[in-house]
C-alpha positions in Angstrom: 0.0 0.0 0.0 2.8 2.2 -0.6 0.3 4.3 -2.9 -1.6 5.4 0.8 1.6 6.2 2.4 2.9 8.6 -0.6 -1.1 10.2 -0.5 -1.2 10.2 3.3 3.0 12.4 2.6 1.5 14.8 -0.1 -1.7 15.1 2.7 0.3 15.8 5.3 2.6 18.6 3.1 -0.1 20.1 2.0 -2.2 20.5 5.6 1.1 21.7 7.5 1.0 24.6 4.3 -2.4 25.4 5.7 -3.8 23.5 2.7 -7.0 21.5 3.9 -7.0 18.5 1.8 -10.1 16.8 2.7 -10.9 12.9 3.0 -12.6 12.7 -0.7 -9.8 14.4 -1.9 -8.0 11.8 -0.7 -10.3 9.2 -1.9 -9.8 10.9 -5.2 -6.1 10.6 -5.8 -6.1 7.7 -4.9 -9.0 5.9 -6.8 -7.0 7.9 -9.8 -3.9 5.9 -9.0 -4.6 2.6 -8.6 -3.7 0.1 -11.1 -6.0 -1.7 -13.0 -6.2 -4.5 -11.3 -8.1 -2.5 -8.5 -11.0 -2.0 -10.8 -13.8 -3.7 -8.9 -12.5 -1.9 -5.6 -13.0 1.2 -7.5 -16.6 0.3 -9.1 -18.1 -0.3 -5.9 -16.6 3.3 -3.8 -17.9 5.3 -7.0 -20.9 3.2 -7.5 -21.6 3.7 -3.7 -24.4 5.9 -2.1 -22.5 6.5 0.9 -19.3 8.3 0.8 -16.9 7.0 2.5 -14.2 8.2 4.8 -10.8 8.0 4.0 -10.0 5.7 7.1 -13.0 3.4 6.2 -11.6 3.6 2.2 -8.2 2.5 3.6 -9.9 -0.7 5.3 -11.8 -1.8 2.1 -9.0 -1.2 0.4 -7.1 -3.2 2.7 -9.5 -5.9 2.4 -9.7 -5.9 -1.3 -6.0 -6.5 -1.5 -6.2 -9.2 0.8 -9.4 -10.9 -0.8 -7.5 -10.6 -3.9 -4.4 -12.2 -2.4 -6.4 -15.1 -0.8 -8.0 -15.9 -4.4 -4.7 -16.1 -5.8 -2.8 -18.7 -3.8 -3.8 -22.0 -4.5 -5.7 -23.1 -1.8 -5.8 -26.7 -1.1 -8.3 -26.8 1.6 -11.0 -26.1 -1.2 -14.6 -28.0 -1.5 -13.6 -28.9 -4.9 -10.2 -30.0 -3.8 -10.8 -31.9 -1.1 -10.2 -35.9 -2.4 -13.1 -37.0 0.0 -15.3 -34.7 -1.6 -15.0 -36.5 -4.8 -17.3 -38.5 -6.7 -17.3 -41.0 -9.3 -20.5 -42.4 -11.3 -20.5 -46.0 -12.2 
């Protein structure tokens, strides 16, 4: 998430020079950043009726990464995988 930390930096530069940057700012920059793979995260904040903080943004976007990271390992514990799961017709 090194993408927060360089918004949260500018954020930070820009408050201390008496520049308010406010949490949909925020939001903003960073929806504008991310990479294309973050496409679904981004659907649902814009799509959204509520707008969201940028603390609660930071914790979907933390749990986006780490659903996508979860779907991307094998995972060998699966329904599907699971040999006494399987069935065979005769």
């Amino acid at each position: 998430m090194n993408y927060v930390i360089r918004a949260e930096t500018a954020a930070a530069a820009l408050n201390n020079a008496s520049e308010n940057v406010s949490d949909s700012l925020l939001v903003a920059m960073l929806l504008k950043g991310l990479p294309e793979s973050y496409k679904p995260s981004v659907v649902v904040v814009t799509q959204s009726d509520k707008q969201q903080t940028f603390v609660e943004f930071k914790a979907a976007l933390r749990s986006f990464e780490d659903t996508k990271h979860d779907t991307s390992v094998p995972n060998n514990d699966s329904f599907y995988e699971n040999s006494a799961w399987k069935f065979s017709c005769e």
